[in-house]
N, C-alpha and C positions, 0 to 999 in steps of 0.2 A: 312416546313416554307420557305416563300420566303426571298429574303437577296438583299440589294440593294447599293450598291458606291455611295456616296453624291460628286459628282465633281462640285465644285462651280465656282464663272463663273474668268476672267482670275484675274493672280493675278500681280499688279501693282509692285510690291516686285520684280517678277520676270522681270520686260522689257513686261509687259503683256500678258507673256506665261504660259501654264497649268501648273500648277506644281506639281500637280502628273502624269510629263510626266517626270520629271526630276530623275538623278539618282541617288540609294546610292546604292552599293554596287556592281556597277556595272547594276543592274537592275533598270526600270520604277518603280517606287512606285506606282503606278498604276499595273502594273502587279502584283508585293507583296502584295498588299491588295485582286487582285481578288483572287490569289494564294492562298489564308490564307481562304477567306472565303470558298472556290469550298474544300478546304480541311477538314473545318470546318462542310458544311452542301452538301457534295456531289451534289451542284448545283453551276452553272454558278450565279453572283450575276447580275440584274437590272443595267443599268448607267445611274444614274440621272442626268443628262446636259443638259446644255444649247447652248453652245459652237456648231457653224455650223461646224467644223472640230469634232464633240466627234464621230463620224461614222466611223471615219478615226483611232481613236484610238487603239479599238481592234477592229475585226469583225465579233467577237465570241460574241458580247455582245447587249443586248437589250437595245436602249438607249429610254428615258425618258426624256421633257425637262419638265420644272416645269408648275406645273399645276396652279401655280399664279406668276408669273414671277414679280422678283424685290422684290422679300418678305423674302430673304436672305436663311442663313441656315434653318431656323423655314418651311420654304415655301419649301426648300428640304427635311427635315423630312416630311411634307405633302405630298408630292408628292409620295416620298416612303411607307408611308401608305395608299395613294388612289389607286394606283399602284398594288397593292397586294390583295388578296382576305381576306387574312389572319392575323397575326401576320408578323413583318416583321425585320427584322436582318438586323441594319444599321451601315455603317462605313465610317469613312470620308476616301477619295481620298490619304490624305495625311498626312497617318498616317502608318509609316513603319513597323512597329515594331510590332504589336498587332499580339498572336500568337494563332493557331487557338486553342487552350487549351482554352485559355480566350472566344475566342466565344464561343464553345460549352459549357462551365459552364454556360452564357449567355442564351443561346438556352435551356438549361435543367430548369432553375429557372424559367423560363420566365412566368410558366403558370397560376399563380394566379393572375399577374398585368396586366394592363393594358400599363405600361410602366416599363422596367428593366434595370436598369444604372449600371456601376462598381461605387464604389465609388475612389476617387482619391484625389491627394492635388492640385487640380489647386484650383482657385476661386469660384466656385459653389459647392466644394464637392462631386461632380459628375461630368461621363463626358458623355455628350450629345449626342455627336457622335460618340459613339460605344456603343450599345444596341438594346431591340429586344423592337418595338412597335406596339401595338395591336390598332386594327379597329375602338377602343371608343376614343383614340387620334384625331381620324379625326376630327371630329366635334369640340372638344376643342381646339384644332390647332387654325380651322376655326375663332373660335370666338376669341383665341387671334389677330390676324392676323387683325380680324375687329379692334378690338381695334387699331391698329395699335402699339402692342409689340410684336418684334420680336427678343426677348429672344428665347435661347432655349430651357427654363424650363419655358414658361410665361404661357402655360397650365397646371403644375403641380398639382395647386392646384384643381383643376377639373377631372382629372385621380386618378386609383390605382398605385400608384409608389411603387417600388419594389427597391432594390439596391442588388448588389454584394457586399459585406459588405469586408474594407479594408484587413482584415487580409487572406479572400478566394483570394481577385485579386494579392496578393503580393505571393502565393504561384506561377504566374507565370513570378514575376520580380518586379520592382521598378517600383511605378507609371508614375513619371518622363518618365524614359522611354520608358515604355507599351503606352503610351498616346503623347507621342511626333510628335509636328505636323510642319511639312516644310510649312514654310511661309514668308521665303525670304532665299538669296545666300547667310547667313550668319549662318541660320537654316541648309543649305544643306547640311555646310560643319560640322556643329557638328553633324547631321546625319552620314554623312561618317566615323565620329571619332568612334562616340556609336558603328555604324557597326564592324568595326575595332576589337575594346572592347571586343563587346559580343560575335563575330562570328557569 
């Protein structure tokens, strides 16, 4: 199964710098995400970007800019579905903490859906950006995307979705923090704290 880093484009929060260049723990978040998957499925993960400097980033890394550019995160889950031959194992940029336990439960369930989410307490009950999504996505993407919703669930109802069911994701920690995502200098620094916390 292929695996792919959703690095989305710069982030205004930051002074409009990457921000999974930025650091907790001493390390790129960016490096801790590739770290976690290469650990997770014994491969280098895809970098989906946009960004003229994402070359510069690592130069271990195969980058990807979006195959519809300006169609947000939904149009980065696209990209890493079209990208891939396969099924495909996606994780946002900037998200520290997801440990590769959590993928590989991911990677194991994955094979009856067409798409496989953990479940979580954010807003949607699911989180978007960490799961494994399969080849019949593409075309449902596509057609949300026509629609012009760019949700990241707007082709659910069109897929076999699958979920990691709350009580299996908490076996590797609190959703809160499995799912925590850097999205300005004020995110980085309660990153650094959780770091701190959990070791």
């Amino acid at each position: 199964m292929r695996s792919a880093v959703l690095a989305g484009g710069t982030a205004s929060r930051f002074a409009g710098g990457a921000k999974g260049l930025e650091r907790v723990g001493g390390t790129r978040i960016l490096d801790r995400v590739v770290e976690t998957i290469r650990s997770a499925t014994g491969q280098l993960p895809l970098l989906i970007a946009n960004a003229d400097a994402a070359r510069t980033w690592r130069d271990d890394l195969e980058v990807v800019p979006d195959a519809l550019p300006g169609t947000g995160v939904l149009g980065g889950i696209y990209t890493a579905v079209t990208a891939a031959p396969g099924p495909v194992l996606v994780l946002a940029w900037d998200m520290p903490f997801v440990p590769a336990a959590l993928l590989e439960a991911l990677v194991h369930g994955a094979d009856p859906y067409d798409a496989y989410l953990p479940e979580s307490g954010g807003r949607r009950g699911i989180e978007p950006l960490c799961g494994v999504y399969g080849p019949p996505c593409a075309r449902a993407i596509r057609d949300a995307l026509a629609r012009e919703d760019y949700r990241a669930i707007a082709f659910h109802d069109h897929v076999r979705v699958g979920t990691l069911r709350s009580n299996a994701v908490r076996r590797f920690g609190a959703p809160d923090y499995l799912f925590f995502n850097v999205n300005s200098a004020e995110d980085l620094s309660r990153a650094e704290g959780m770091w701190r916390d959990h070791g």
